[in-house]
C-alpha positions, 0 to 999 in steps of 0.5 A, spaced: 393 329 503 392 327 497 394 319 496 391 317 490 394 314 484 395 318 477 391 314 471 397 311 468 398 307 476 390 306 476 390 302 469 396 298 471 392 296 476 385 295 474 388 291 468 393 287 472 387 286 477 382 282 472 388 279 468 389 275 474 382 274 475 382 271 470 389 267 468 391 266 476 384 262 480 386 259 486 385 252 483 392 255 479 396 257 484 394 250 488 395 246 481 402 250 482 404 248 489 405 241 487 408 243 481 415 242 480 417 249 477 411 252 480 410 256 474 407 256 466 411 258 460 405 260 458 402 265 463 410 267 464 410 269 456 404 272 457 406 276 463 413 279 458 408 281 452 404 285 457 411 288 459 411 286 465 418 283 467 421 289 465 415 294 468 422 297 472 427 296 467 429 303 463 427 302 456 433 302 453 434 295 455 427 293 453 423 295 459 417 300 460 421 305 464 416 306 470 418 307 478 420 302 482 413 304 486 410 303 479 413 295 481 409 295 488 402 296 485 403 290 481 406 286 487 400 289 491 395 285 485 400 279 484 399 278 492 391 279 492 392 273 486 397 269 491 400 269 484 405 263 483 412 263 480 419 267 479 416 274 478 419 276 484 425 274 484 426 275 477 423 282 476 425 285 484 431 280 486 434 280 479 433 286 475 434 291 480 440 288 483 444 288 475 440 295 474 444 298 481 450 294 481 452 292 473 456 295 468 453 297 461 455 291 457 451 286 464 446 291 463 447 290 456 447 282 457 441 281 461 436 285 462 433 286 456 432 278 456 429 279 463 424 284 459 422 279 454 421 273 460 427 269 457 432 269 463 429 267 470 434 271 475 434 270 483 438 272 489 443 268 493 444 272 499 441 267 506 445 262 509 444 257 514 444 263 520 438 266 516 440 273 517 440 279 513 446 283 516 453 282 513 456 278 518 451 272 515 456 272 508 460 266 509 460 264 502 467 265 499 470 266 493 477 266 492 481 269 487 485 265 482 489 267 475 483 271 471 478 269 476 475 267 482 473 261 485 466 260 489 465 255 495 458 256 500 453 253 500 446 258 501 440 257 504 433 259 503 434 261 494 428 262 491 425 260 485 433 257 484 432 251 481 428 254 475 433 260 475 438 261 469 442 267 473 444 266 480 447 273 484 451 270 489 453 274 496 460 271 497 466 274 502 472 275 498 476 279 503 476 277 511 475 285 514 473 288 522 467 291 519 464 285 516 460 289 511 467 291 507 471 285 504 463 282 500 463 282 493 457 279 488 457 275 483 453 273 476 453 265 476 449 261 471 445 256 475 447 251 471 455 252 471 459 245 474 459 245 482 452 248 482 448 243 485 440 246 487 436 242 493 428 244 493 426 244 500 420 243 503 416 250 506 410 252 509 408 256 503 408 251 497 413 257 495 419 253 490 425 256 495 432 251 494 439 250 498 444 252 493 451 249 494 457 251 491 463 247 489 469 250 487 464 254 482 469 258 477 468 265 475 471 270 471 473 277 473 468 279 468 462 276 472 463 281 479 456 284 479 459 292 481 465 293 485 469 287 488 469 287 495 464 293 496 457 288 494 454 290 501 451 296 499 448 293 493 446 287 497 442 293 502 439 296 497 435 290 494 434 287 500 430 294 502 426 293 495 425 286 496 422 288 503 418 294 501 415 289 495 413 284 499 410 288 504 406 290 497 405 283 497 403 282 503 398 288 502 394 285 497 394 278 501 391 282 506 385 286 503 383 279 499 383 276 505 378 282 508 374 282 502 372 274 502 371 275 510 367 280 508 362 277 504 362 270 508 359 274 514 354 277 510 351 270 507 352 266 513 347 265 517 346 262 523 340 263 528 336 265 524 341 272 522 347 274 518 353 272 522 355 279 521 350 282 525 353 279 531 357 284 534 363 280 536 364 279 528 363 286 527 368 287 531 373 282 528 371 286 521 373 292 523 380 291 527 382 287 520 379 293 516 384 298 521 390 292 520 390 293 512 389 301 512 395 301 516 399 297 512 396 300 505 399 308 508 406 305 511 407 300 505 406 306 500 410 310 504 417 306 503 415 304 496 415 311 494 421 313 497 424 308 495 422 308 488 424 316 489 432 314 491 430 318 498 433 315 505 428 309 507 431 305 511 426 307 517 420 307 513 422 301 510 423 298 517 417 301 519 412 297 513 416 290 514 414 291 521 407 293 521 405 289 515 409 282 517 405 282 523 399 285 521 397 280 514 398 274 520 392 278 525 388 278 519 389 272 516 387 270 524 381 273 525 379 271 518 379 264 520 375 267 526 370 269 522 369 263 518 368 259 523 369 251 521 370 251 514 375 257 515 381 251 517 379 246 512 384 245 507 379 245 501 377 252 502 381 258 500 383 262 506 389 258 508 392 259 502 393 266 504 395 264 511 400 260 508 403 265 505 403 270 510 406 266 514 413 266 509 412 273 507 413 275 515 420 272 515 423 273 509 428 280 508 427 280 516 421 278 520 418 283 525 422 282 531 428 284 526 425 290 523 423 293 529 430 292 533 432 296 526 427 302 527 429 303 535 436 304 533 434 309 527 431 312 533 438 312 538 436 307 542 
């Protein structure tokens, strides 16, 4: 069985590669936890001149036209690099949700100015309740001569207070089937009654409570249909899942390759700390981990990017993968002993990060409560 990249697939990622190497050092992604835009306008521009921003976007609109599996490849890199900054919501939660669900002239309007990196989007959907379901939408917009007017407040909002577009999942008719009666919205982030909150998270990643107060909107802002957004909203959140199971990948196979090498160069009693079976052993199982994140996260990017039903091959990654960059992050502090725990060495940002990643677009205990009923159960 041949899973191998084409060589379009492997110079994307070889290139990205020693570009983060080069421009995303750990000291970076440290300087940017303090940050408070958590990114710079200089790395952000260079990513848009490499095409980046519009990896996914048809060329029509300014994009380089490539697959949403294309898109993953990178995630994978930007997850080994711990790669800080809007990228994601950007490029996975903004571009993808105009590109489903906009009209031409939303297209038109925003996507080109995501390709050149000067629109930073991100998607509104979570709430205080935290739940990807439908019946966690309560945000809601009221429809007025002309318009609508949105009230709400979101919880969980990534890169919200460096974002010029914000979608914003509001109920605007109240229906049995929760998932009917949602409709999504195109929000300038910086309208009157939007009021941004960054919050503090494990990660040091830049998430923010968004409250809406009486936010007008015009007709001409619905992204897609009125009162039919949930369909939309589920597909973003199966690439969101997918992408970030990609990020957790490269997480987890940085975190083997350091463990790797401090078990070979670490010597204790006389011989490498790698020769002890028990760390040997530790080795192996966080090996077994990321391969089985490797094939499981290719496979739901590659049917998601193919338009092919996904739902439980995306449950299946988001899953597996949400629980195994924990175990190999773990067993990497094992292996590195003392040193592994301090904050001055760089595996806890790793760790951090796993720990954000696992709960975002649905935690393990969710995924797999979605894979049982695609079984019947």
């Amino acid at each position: 069985m041949d899973l191998g990249f084409d060589e379009s697939q492997l110079m994307l990622k070889s290139s990205a590669r020693e570009f983060l190497q080069q421009e995303c050092p750990t000291t970076f992604v440290r300087a940017m936890e303090t940050d408070a835009r958590g990114y710079t306008s200089e790395l952000w521009k260079r990513m848009a001149d490499l095409g980046w921003l519009g990896l996914a976007v048809p060329e029509q609109y300014g994009g380089l036209g490539l697959k949403f599996f294309d898109l993953s490849l990178l995630l994978e890199e930007m997850g080994r690099a711990l790669l800080p900054g809007p990228f994601f919501s950007t490029a996975v939660l903004g571009a993808m949700s105009i590109l489903e669900a906009g009209s031409e002239a939303q297209k038109a309007q925003h996507l080109p100015r995501i390709a050149r990196g000067d629109l930073i989007a991100t998607l509104a959907l979570t709430e205080p309740s935290a739940t990807y379901e439908p019946s966690g939408v309560h945000a809601t917009a009221a429809a007025t001569r002309g318009g609508y007017v949105l009230n709400g407040v979101k919880l969980f909002v990534p890169d919200a207070q460096v974002a010029d577009l914000l979608i914003v999942a509001t109920r605007t008719r109240a229906a049995s089937n929760p998932a009917e009666g949602v409709t999504l919205f195109l929000v300038d982030a910086k309208a009157p009654g939007v009021a941004i909150t960054p919050l503090v998270t494990i990660a040091s990643d830049k998430q923010a409570e968004v409250t809406l107060t009486n936010v007008q909107a015009p007709a001409s802002a619905v992204l897609g249909k009125p009162d039919q957004g949930w369909p939309t909203i589920a597909r973003i959140v199966e690439m969101a899942a997918v992408g970030k199971c990609a990020e957790m990948l490269g997480g987890a196979d940085r975190v083997l390759d350091m463990t790797v090498n401090y078990v070979k160069e670490r010597v204790q009693f006389g011989r490498p700390i790698g020769s002890f079976q028990a760390v040997q052993h530790h080795c192996a199982n966080m090996a077994t981990d990321v391969e089985g994140c490797r094939y499981v996260t290719y496979q739901a990017a590659w049917r998601v990017s193919e338009g092919q039903p996904a739902a439980q091959e995306v449950a299946i990654a988001k899953a597996w993968v949400s629980d195994a960059y924990r175990r190999v992050c773990a067993l990497g502090h094992q292996s590195h002993g003392a040193i592994g725990f301090t904050k001055e060495y760089d595996l806890q940002l790793f760790t951090r990060r796993a720990k954000s990643a696992e709960v975002a677009y649905g935690d393990a205990d969710y995924h797999r409560e979605l894979v049982a009923q695609g079984m019947g159960l």
